[in-house]
C-alpha positions in Angstrom: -70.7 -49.5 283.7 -73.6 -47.0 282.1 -76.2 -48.2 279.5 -77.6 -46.3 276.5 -81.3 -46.2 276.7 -83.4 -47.4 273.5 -84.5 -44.1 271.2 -87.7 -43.6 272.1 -90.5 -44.9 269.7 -91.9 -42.6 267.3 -95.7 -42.9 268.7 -97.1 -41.1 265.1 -95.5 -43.8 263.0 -97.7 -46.0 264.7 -101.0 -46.5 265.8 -102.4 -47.8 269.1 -104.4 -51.0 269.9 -107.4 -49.7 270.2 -107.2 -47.5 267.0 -105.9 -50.5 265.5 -109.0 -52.1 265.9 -111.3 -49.5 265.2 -109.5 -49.2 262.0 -109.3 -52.5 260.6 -112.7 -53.9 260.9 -114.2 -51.0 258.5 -111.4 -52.0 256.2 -111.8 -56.0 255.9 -115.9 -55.5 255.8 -115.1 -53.2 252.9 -112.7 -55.3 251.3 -115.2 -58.2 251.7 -117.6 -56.1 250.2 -116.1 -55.2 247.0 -115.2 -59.6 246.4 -118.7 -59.4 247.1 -119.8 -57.5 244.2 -117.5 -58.6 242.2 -118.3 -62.3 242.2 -122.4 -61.3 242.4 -123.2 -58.0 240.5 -120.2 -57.4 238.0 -119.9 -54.1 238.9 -119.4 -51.8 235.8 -116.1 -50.0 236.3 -115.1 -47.4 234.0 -111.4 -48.8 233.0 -112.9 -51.7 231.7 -110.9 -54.7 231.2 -107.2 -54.2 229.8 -105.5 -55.3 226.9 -102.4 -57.5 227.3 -99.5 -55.5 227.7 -96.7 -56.2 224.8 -94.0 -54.6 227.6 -94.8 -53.1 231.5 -92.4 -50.9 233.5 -92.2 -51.6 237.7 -92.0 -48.3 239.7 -89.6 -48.4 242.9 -91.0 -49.8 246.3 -93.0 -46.9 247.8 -91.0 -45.4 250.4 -94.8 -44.3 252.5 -97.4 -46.5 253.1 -100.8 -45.6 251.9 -104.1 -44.9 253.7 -107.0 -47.8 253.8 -108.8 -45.9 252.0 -106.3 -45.1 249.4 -105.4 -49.0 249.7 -109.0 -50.1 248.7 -109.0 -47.6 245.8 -105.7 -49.6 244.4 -107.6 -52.8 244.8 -110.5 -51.5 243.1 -108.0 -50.9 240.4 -107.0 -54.1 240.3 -110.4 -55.7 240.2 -111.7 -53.5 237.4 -109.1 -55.5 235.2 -110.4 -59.0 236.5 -112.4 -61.5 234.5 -115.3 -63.0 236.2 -115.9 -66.6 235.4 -118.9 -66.1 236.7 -120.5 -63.6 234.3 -122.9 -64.9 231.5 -120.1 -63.5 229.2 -117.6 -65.5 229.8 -117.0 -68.8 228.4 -113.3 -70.1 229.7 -111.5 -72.8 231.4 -110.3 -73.8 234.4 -111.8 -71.0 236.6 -114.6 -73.1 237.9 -118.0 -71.5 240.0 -116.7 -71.0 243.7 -119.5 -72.0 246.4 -120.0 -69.1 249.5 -119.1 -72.2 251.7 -116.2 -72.4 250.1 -115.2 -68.7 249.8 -115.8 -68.1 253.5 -113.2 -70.8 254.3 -110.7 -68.9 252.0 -111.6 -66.1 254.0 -111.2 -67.7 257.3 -107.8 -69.6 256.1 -105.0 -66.4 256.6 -107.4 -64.9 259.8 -107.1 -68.7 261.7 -103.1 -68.7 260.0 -102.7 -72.1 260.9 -99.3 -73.5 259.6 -100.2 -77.4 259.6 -96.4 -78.4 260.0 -96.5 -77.4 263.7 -99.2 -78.9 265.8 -97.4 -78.0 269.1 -97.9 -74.3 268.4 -101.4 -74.8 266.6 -104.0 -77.2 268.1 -104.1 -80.1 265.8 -108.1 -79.5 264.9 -106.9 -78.4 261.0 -104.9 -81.5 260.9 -107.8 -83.8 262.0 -110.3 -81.9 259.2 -107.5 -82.5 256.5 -107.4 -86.2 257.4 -111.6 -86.2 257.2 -111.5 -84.9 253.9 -108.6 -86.8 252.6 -110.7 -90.0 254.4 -113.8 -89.0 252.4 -111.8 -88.6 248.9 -110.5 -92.0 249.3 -113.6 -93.6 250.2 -115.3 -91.8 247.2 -112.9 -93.2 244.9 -112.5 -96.5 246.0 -109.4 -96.6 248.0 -109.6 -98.2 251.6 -110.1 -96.4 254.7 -109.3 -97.1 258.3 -112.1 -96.8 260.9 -109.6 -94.9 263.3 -106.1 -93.9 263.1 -104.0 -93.1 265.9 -101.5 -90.6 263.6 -101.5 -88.4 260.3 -99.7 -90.3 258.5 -101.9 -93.3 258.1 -104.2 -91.3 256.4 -102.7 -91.7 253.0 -103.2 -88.1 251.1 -101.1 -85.3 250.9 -101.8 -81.8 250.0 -100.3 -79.7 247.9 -100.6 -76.4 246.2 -101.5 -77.7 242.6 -101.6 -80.7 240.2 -98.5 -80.1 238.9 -96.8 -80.7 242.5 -99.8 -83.2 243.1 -98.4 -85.2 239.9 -95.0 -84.8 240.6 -95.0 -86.0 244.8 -97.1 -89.3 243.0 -93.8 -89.5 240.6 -91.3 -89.2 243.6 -93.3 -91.9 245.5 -92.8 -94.5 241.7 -88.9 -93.2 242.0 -89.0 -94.6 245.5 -90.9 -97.8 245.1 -88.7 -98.2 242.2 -85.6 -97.6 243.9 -86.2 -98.6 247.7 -84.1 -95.8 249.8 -83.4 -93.5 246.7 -84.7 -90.5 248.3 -81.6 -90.9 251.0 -79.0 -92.8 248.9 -80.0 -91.3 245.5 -81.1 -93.2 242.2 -78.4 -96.0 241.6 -78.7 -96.5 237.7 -78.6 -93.8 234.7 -80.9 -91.1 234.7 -81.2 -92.0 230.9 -82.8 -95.3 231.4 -85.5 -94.1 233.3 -88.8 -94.3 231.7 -92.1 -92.7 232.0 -95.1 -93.8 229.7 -97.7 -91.2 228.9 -100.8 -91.4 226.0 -99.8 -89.7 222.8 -101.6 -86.7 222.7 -101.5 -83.1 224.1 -98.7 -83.1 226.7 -99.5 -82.5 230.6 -97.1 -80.2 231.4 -96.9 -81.4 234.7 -95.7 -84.4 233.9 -93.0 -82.8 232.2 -91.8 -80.7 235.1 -92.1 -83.3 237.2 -89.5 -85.3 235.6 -87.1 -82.1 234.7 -87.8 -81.5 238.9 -86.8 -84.8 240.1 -84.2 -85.5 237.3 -84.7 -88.0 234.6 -85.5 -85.3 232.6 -88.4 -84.8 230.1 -86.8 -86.6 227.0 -87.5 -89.9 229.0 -91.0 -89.5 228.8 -92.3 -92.1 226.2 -95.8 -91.7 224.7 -98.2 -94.7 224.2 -100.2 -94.5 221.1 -104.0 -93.7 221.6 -107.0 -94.7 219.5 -109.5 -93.3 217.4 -111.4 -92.0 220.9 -108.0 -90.8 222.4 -107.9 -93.7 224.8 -104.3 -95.1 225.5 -104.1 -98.2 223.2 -103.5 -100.9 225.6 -101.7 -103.5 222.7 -99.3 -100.9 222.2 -98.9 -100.6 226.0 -98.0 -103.8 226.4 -95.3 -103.7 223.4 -93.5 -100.6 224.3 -92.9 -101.9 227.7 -91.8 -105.0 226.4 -89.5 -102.9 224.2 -87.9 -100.4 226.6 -87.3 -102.9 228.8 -85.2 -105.1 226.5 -82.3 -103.3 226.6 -82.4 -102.8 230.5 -84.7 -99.5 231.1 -86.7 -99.3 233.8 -90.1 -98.2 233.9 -90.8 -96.2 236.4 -94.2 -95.4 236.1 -96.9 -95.3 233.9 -99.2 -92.1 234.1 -102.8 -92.3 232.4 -105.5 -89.5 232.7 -108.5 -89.3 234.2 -109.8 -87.1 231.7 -106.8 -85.5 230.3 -106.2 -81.4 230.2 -106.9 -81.0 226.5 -109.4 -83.0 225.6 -111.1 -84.2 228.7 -111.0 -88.3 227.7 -110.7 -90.7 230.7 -109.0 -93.9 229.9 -109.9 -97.7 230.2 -108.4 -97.4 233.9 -109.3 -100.9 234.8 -108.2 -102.6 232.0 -104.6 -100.5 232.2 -104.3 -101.1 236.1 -104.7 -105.0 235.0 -101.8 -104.8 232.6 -99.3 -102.6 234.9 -100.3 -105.0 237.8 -98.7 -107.8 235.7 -96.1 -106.1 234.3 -95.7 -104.5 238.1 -95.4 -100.9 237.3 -96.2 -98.0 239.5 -100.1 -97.3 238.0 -100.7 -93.2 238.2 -104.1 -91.5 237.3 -104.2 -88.0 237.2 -107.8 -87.4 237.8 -107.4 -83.6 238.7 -110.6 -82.9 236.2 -112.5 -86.7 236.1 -112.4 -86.9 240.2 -115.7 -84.8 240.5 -117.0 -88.3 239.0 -117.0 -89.5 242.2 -119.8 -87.9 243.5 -121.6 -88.5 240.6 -124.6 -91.0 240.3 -124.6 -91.5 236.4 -121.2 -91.2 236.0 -119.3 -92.6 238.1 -118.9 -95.6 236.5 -116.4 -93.8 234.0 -113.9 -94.0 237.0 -113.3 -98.1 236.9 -110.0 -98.7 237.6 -108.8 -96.0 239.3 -109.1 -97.5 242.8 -106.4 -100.0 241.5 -104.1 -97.0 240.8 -101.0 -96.8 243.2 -101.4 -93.3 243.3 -104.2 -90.3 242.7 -104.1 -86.9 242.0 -107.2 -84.4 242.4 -107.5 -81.0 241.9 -110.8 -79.4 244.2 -110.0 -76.5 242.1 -111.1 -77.2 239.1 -114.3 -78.9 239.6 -115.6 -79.2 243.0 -116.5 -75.1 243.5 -113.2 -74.0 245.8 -110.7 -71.5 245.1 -107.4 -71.8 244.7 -104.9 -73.2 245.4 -106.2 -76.8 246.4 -104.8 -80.6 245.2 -103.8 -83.2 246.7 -102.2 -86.9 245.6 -104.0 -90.0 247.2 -101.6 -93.3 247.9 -103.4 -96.6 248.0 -101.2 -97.7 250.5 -100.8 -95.2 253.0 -97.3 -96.6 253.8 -96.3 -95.0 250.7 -96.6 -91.4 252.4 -93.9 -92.9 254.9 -91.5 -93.3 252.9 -91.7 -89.9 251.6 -91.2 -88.3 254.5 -87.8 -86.2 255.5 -86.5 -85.7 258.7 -85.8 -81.9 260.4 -84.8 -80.4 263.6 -86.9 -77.3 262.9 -90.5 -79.3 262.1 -91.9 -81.9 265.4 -92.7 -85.1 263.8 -95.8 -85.2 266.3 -98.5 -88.3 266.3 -100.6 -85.2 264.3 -98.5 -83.3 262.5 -98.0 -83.3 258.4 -94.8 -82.0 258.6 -92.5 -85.0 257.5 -94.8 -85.9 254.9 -95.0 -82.2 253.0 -92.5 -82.6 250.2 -91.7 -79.4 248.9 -92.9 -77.5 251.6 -92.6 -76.3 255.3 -94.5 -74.3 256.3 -98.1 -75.2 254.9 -101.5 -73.4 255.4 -104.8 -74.5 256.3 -106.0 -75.0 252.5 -107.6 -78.0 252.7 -110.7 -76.1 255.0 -112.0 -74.9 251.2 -112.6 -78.4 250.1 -113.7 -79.9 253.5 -116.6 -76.6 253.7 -118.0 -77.0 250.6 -118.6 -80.9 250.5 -120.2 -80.1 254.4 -122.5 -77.3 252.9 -123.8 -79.6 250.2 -123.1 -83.0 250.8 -122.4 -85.9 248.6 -125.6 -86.2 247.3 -125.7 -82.6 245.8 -122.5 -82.2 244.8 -123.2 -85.3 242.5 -126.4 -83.9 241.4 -124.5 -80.5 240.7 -121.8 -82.6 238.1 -124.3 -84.7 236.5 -126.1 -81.1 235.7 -122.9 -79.9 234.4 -122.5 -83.6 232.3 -126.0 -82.9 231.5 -125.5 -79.8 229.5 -122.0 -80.3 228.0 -124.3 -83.8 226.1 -126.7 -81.0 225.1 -124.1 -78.9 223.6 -123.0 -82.3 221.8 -125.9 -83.3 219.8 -126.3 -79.5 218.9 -122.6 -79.7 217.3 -123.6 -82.8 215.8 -127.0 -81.7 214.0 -124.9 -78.5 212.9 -123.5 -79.0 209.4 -120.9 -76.8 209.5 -119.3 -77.8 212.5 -117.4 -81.3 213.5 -117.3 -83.0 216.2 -113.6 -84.6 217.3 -114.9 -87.3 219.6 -117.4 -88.2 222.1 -118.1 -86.4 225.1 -116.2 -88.3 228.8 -117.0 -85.6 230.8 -117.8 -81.8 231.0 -115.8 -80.9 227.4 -116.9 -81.0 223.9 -114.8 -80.7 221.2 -115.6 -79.4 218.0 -114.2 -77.3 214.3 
């Protein structure tokens, strides 16, 4: 019997260890160094910032690879058409101020490449700083901790990469505690009478595709009037859920917000939980914005109420000086993140392993190192002192709308928005 040999490699196509590193180092420090600039000197490039496209035309894949050199030129390209949020000049939402603690964590995220589904490959130290952080965001709003745990999924929190996956994993956990086993067996009434109360006032589009995602489909989504201070009116609450229950809907959950993504209100939270406690409906606050209350030391009291919510979303991206992507949704029981989980040959259901518990997801990266790095580089006590500066100015901005005759302003300030014609 004779054996073909395997063609030999082609030794210029590529290149050796050694070069390899000798290569690359030069090329991440100069790749660092041009985020640098960007986020610290707003470096004045000579395309200036582009104009929105009305139509754009994609060459083929490139059948050569480029040089570094040639690569870095591309991404200086790329960053000459960037807006920094952190320029004087700029006046936006949601980009939000990163902190260096923070960045360097996004920078060590892809290097470590931890993939937090599989702790028998990886050492399970990521999985043990995503249950600190999720520990101290629970705490900080309320919820109750453990003292130990002896597995991941007592920890009650689950990352994701956004709100709007945050909201919608909170909305699959009110489908399940709705309908005990539905995530098996499926949902064993009509889509159609499935209800979903929101306030009445600029739609969360989240909340939308969460219920087109997990099928009873955005027209069930009933708004609950709000009040003069866009504030979900609690007697109307009370009727509508009287009302969509006559003729045999169920109520599935009731969603307020924790300072909402228009207008930045945060609802009477503690007198809402009260009412969905007796009316026993799954009690949601999307806090993805108002969560940075909980390191405040004036304002936290805005946040009443929300550690009787069955479920928490919060979005470190907005507000708390990381990158993205980083959210999470916080269950007051932890048991609820049980009962979410999904079984697989391919992903070890290990004593620390997230695996089971990531909906949506496999394969899941280290993200949660962004949030953990910049609460350790400040500490609580800054970080509040930060958002009360921030609460601080937005009031300023206020009373200068207000002492301004030709402008109006269209409610009171909740939290770091102001809202004015």
């Amino acid at each position: 019997m004779t054996t073909s040999s395997p063609p030999p490699l082609n030794e210029h196509s590529r290149t050796t260890r050694d070069k390899g590193k000798g290569r690359t180092k030069p090329f991440f420090d100069e790749v660092v160094r041009q985020g640098v600039l960007f986020e610290t000197d707003s470096p004045d490039y000579p395309e200036g910032q582009s104009i929105m496209p009305r139509q754009v035309s994609v060459d083929s894949m490139p059948t050569s690879g480029l040089t570094d050199e040639q690569l870095i030129n591309e991404f200086k390209s790329i960053i000459a058409k960037y807006t920094n949020s952190r320029s004087r000049n700029f006046l936006g939402f949601p980009g939000a101020t990163m902190c260096p603690a923070a960045l360097g964590a996004a920078l060590l995220i892809p290097l470590l490449n931890q993939n937090m589904a599989n702790p028998e490959t990886c050492p399970p130290e990521a999985t043990l700083v995503e249950m600190e952080i999720i520990h101290w965001l629970r705490e900080a709003l309320g919820y109750p901790v453990l003292g130990t745990y002896t597995k991941a999924m007592d920890i009650g929190g689950v990352f994701t990469p956004g709100g709007c996956l945050s909201n919608t994993v909170a909305l699959l956990a009110a489908r399940e505690k709705c309908f005990p086993g539905s995530r098996l067996r499926g949902i064993p009434v009509l889509l159609s009478k499935i209800r979903v109360l929101v306030p009445d006032m600029a739609e969360n589009h989240s909340i939308r595709s969460a219920m087109a995602m997990i099928s009873p489909g955005e027209e069930n989504i009933i708004p609950v009037p709000v009040d003069a201070e866009f504030h979900m009116d609690q007697e109307a609450l009370r009727y509508i859920i009287d009302q969509e229950r006559g003729p045999g809907n169920t109520i599935m959950a009731c969603v307020a917000y924790a300072s909402d993504p228009m207008c930045l209100k945060i609802n009477d939270l503690h007198g809402l939980a009260q009412i969905l406690q007796d009316k026993d409906i799954w009690f949601h606050v999307d806090a993805c914005h108002g969560s940075q209350l909980a390191f405040s030391k004036h304002h936290h009291y805005k946040l009443r109420g929300t550690e009787k919510a069955d479920s928490i979303t919060i979005d470190p991206q907005q507000t708390m000086l990381v990158p993205y992507d980083c959210s999470l949704v916080l269950f007051r029981e932890p048991s609820t993140q049980a009962s979410l989980s999904t079984n697989s040959d391919s992903i070890p259901n290990a004593q620390w392993s997230f695996g089971w518990t990531g909906t949506f997801t496999g394969s899941e990266a280290f993200n949660s190192l962004k949030i953990w790095s910049s609460i350790k580089r400040h500490g609580k006590n800054s970080m509040g002192w930060m958002i009360d500066e921030r609460l601080e100015l937005t009031n300023a901005i206020q009373l200068e709308v207000e002492h301004r005759p030709n402008l109006i302003l269209l409610g009171g300030t909740d939290i770091n928005s102001c809202m004015f014609v």
